[in-house]
N, C-alpha and C positions, 0 to 999 in steps of 0.2 A: 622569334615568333611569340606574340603574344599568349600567354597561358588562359587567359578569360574569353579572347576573341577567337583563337585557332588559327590566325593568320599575322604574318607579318602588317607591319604599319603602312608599308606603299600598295598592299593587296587590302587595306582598307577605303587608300583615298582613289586609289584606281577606278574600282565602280563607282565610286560617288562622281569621278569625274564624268560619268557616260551621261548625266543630266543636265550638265551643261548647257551642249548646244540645243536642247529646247530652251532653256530659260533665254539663251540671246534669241532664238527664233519667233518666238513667242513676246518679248519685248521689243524687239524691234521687226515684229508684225513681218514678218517671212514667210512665213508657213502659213497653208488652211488647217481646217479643222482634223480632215484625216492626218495628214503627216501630220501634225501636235502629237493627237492619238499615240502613233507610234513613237515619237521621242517621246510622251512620257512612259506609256506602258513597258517598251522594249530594256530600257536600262533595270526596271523591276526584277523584271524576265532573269535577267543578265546576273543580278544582286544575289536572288533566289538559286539561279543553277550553280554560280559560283561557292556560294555557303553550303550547297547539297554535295557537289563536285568534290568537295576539299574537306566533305565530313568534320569540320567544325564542331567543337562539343556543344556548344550551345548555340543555332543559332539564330536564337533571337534577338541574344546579347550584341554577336558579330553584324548582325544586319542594323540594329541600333547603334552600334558603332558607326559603321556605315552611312548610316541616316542624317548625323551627328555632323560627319565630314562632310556629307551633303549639303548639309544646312548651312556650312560654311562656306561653303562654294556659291551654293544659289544667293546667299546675302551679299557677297563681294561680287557676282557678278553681275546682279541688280543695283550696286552702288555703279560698279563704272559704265552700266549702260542709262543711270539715269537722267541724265540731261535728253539721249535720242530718246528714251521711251516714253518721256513725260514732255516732248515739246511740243504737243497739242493743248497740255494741261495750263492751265492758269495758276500763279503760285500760291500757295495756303495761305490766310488769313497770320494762324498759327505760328509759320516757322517752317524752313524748311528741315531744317536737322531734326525737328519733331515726329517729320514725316519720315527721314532717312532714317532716325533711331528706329519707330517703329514697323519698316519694314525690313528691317534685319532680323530684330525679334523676330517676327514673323515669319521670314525665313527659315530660320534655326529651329524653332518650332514645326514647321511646317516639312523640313526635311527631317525632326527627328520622328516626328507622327510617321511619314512615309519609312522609315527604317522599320518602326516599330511593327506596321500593317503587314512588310514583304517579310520579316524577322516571324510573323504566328504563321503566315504562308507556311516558309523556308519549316517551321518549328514541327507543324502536323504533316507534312510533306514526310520529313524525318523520322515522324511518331508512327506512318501510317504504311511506311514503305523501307522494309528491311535493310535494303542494300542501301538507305543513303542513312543509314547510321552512325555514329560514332562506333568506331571499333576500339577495343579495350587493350590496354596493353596487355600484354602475355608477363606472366610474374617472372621474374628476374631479369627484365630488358629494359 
């Protein structure tokens, strides 16, 4: 178990994997608007009870961790779905690696922001409600 996160490393990339299937849903145009709604909100949901659940010491940190893992999921998973989600598109002047670099960035950015948002949730959620505390060790254990 991680000492900074409060959870093991596969109880990090575990929630991050619940955002997935919107990113393919969503790229390759699946879904309406409500079911999006729910893939994205619900894995939040999920991020936040799990970091309360497991009293994590920090979990801003862990949910940004989180976010992190996210952000590498949602980037590799818009690389292999980009030929079906862009085959309306006409190709860039530019380059396409220009456009594949920068929407990875964007990515990784984009699920770290998302970490960081459910992470102040998860953090005053923590602050504002006794039982989902961190509990302190007992001295000599």
């Amino acid at each position: 178990m991680s000492r900074r996160t409060g959870l093991p490393a596969t109880w990090l990339w575990t929630p991050a994997l619940l955002g997935v299937p919107r990113v393919a849903a969503h790229d390759l145009r699946l879904v309406g608007p409500a079911v999006n709604a729910v893939l994205v909100f619900a894995p939040l949901v999920i991020w936040v009870a799990v970091a309360l659940w497991r009293r994590v010491p920090n979990p801003f940190v862990t949910l940004l961790a989180v976010g992190v893992c996210h952000g590498v999921l949602l980037a590799a998973t818009h690389q292999l779905l980009w030929t079906q989600a862009l085959a309306d598109v006409p190709p860039p002047v530019f380059g396409e690696a220009v456009l594949r670099i920068a929407a990875a960035l964007s990515s990784l950015v984009t699920g770290t922001a998302v970490g960081a948002a459910a992470g102040v949730v998860a953090w005053l959620v923590a602050r504002l409600v006794p039982a989902f505390r961190t509990r302190r060790r007992e001295e000599g254990s």
